[in-house]
Backbone as a printed PyTorch tensor [residue, N CA C, xyz], in Angstrom:
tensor([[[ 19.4130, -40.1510, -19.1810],
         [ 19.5090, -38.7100, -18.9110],
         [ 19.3560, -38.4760, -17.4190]],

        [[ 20.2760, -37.3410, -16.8410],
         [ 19.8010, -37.4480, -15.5120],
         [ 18.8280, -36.4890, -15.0170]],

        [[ 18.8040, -36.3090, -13.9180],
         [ 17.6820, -35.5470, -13.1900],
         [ 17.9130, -34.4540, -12.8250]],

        [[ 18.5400, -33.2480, -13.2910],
         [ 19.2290, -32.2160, -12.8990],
         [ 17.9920, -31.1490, -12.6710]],

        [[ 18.6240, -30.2430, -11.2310],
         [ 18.1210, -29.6490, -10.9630],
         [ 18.2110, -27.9230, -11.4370]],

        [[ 16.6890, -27.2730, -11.7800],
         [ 16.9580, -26.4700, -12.3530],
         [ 17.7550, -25.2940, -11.7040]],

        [[ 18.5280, -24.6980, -12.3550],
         [ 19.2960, -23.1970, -12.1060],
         [ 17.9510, -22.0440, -11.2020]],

        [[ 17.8900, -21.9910,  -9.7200],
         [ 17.1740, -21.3020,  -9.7320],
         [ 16.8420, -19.6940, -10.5520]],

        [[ 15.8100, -18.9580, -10.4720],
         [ 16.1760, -17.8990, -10.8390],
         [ 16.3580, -16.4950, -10.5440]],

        [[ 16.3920, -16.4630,  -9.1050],
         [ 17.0350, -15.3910,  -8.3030],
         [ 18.3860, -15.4640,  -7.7660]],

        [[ 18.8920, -16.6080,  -8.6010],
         [ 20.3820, -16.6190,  -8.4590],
         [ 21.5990, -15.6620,  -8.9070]],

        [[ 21.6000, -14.9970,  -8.0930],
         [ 22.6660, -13.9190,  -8.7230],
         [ 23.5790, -14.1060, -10.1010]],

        [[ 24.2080, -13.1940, -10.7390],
         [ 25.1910, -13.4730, -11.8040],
         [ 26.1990, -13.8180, -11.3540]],

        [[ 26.9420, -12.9000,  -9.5320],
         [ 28.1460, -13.4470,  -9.2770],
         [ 28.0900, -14.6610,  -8.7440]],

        [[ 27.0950, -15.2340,  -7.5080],
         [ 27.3180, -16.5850,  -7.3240],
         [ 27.0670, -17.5760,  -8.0850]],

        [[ 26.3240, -17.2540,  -9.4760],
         [ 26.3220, -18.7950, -10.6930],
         [ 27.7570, -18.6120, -11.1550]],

        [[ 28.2020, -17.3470, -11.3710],
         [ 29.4910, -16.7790, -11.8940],
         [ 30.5710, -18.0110, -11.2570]],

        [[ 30.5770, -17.2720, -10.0060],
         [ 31.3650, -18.5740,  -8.9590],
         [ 31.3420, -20.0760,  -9.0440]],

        [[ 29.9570, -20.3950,  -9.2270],
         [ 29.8990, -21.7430,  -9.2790],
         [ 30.6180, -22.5590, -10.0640]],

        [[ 29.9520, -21.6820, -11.4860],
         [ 30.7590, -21.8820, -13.0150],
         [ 32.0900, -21.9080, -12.7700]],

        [[ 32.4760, -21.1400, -12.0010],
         [ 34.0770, -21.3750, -12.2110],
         [ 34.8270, -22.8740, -11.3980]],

        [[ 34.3200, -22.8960, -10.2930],
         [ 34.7820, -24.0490,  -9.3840],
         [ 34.2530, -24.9780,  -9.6440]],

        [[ 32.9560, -25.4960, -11.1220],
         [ 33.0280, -26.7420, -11.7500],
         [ 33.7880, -26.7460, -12.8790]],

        [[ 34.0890, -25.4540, -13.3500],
         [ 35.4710, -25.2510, -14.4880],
         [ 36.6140, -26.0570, -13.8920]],

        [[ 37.3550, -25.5450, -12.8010],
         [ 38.1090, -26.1650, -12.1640],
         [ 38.3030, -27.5240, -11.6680]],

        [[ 37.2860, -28.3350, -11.0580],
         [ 37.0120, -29.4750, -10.8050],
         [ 37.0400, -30.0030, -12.5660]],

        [[ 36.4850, -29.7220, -13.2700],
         [ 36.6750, -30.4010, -14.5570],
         [ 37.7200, -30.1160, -15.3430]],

        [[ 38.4390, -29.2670, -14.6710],
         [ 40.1410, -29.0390, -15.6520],
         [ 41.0440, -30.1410, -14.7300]],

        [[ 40.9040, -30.4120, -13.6140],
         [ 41.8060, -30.7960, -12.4410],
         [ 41.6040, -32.5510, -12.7570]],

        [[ 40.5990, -33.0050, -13.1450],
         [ 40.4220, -34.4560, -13.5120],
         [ 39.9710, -35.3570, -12.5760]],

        [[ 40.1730, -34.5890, -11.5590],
         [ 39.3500, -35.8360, -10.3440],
         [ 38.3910, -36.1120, -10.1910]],

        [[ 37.2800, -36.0640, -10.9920],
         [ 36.0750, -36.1320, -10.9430],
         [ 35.8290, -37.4890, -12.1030]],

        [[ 34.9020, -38.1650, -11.1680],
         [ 34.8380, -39.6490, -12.1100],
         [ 33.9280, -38.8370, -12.9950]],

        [[ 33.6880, -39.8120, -14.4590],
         [ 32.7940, -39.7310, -15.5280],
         [ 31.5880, -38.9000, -15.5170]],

        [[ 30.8130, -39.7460, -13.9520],
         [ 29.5160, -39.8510, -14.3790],
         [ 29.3800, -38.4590, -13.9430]],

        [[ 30.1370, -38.2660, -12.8120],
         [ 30.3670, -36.8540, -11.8620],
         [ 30.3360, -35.1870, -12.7770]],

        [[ 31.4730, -36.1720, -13.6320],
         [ 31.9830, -35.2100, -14.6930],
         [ 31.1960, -34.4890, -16.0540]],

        [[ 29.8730, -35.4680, -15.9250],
         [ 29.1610, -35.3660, -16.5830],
         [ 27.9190, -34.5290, -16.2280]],

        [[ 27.5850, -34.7850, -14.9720],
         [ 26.8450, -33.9130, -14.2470],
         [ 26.7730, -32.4370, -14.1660]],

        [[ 28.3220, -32.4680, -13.4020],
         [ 29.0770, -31.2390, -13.7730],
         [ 28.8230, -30.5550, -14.7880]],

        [[ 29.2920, -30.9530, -15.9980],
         [ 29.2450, -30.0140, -17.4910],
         [ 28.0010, -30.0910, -17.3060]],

        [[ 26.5950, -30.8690, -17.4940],
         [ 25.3270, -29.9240, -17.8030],
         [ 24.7850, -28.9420, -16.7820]],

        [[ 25.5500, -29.1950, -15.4180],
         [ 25.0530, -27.9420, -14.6060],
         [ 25.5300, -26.5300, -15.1260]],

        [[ 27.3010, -26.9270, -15.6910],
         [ 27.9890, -25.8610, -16.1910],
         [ 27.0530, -25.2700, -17.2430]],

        [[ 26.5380, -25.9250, -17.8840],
         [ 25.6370, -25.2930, -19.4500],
         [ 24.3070, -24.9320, -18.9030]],

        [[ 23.6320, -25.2320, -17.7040],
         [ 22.8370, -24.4910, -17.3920],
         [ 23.4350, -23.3630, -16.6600]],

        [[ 24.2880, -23.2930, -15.7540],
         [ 24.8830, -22.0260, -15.3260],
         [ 24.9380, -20.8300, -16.1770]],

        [[ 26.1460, -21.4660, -17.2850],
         [ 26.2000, -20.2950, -18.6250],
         [ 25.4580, -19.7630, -19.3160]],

        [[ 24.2740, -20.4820, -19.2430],
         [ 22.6870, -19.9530, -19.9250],
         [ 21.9470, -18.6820, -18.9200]],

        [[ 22.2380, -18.9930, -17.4610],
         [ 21.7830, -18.3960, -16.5500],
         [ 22.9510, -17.1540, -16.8230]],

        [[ 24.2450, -17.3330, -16.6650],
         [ 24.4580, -15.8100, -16.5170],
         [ 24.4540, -15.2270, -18.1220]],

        [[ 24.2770, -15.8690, -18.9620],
         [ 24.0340, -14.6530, -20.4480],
         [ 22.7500, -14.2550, -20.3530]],

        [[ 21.3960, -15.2840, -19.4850],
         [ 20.1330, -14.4550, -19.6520],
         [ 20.2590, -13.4760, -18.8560]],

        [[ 20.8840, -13.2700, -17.4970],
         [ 21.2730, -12.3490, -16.3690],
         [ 21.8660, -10.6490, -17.2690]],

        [[ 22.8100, -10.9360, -18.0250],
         [ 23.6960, -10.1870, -18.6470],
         [ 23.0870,  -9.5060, -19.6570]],

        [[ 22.0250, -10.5910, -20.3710],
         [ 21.2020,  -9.6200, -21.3570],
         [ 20.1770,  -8.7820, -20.6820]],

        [[ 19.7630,  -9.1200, -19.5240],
         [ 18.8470,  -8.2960, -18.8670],
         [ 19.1900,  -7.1790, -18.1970]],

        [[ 20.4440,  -7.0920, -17.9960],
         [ 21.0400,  -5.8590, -17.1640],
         [ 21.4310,  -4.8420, -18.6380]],

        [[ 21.8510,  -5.6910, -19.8370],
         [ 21.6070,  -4.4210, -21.0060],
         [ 20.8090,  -4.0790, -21.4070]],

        [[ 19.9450,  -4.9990, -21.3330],
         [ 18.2440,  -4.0770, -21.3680],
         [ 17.8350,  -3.2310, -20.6440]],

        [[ 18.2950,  -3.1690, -19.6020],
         [ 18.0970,  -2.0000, -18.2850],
         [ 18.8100,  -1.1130, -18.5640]],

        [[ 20.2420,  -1.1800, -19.4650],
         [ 21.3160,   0.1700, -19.5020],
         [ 20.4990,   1.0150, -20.4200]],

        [[ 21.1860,   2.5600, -20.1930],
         [ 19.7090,   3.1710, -21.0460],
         [ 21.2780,   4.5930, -21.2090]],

        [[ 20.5330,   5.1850, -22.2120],
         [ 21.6530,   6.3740, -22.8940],
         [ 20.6900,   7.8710, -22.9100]],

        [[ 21.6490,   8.3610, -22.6760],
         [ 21.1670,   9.6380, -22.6350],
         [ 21.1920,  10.1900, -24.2830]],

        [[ 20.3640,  10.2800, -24.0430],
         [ 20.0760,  11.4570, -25.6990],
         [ 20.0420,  12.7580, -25.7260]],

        [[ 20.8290,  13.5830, -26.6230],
         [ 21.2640,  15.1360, -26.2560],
         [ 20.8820,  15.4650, -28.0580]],

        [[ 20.1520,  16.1270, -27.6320],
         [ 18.9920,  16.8220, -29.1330],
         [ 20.3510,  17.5120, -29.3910]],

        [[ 19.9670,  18.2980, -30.5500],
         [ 20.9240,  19.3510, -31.6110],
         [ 21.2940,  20.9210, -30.4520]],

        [[ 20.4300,  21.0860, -29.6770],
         [ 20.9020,  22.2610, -28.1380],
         [ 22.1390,  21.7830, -27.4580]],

        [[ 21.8720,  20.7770, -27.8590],
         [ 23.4230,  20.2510, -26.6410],
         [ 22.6190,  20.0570, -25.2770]],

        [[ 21.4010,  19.9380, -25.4350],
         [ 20.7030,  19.6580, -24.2660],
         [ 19.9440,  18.1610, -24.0030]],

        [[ 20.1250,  17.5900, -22.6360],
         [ 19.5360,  15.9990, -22.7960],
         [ 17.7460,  16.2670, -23.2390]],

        [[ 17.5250,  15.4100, -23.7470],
         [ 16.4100,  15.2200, -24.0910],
         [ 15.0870,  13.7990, -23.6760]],

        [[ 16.2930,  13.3360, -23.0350],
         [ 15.3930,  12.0320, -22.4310],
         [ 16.2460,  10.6240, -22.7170]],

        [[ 16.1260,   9.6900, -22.6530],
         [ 16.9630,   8.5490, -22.6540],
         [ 16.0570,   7.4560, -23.4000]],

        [[ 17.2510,   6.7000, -24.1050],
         [ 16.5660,   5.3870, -24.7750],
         [ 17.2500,   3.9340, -24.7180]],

        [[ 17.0440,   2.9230, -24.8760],
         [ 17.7750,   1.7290, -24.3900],
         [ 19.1740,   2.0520, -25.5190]],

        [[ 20.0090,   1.3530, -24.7230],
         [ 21.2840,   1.3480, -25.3110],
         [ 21.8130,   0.5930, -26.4560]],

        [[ 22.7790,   0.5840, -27.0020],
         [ 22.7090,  -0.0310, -28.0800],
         [ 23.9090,  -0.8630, -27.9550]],

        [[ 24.4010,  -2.0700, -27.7400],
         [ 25.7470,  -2.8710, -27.8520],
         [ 26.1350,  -3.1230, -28.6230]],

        [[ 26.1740,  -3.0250, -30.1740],
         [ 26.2980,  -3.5890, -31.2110],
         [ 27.3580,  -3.1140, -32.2600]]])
């Protein structure tokens, strides 16, 4: 197993975003020996872990306005994605 280093965690969504993509690429393109290639994909699977925890945390932050039976707001509650 190797020694991979962890995904920091003030790493933005767009630059892991980025990253993810240009080891997507390097691993669609084939030039990357085995062991390389291998590296690669578990950084990729820690990347992708990093931006869905990123992504669930910014919908936890989205929040909805709630408008009582007045037609008037009434205060806000977390949102619902589902």
């Amino acid at each position: 197993m190797t020694d991979a280093a962890p995904i920091s965690a003030d790493l933005s969504f767009e630059d892991a975003l980025q990253r993810l993509e240009q080891i997507v690429q390097k691993l669609e393109s084939g030039q990357a020996p085995l062991e390389e290639s291998i590296a690669l994909y578990e950084e990729g699977a820690r990347l992708k872990a990093h931006c869905e925890a990123r992504l669930k945390a910014a919908q936890l932050r989205v929040e909805k306005i709630v408008v009582g039976p007045d037609g008037q707001p009434r205060g806000a509650e977390p949102a619902s994605f589902d």
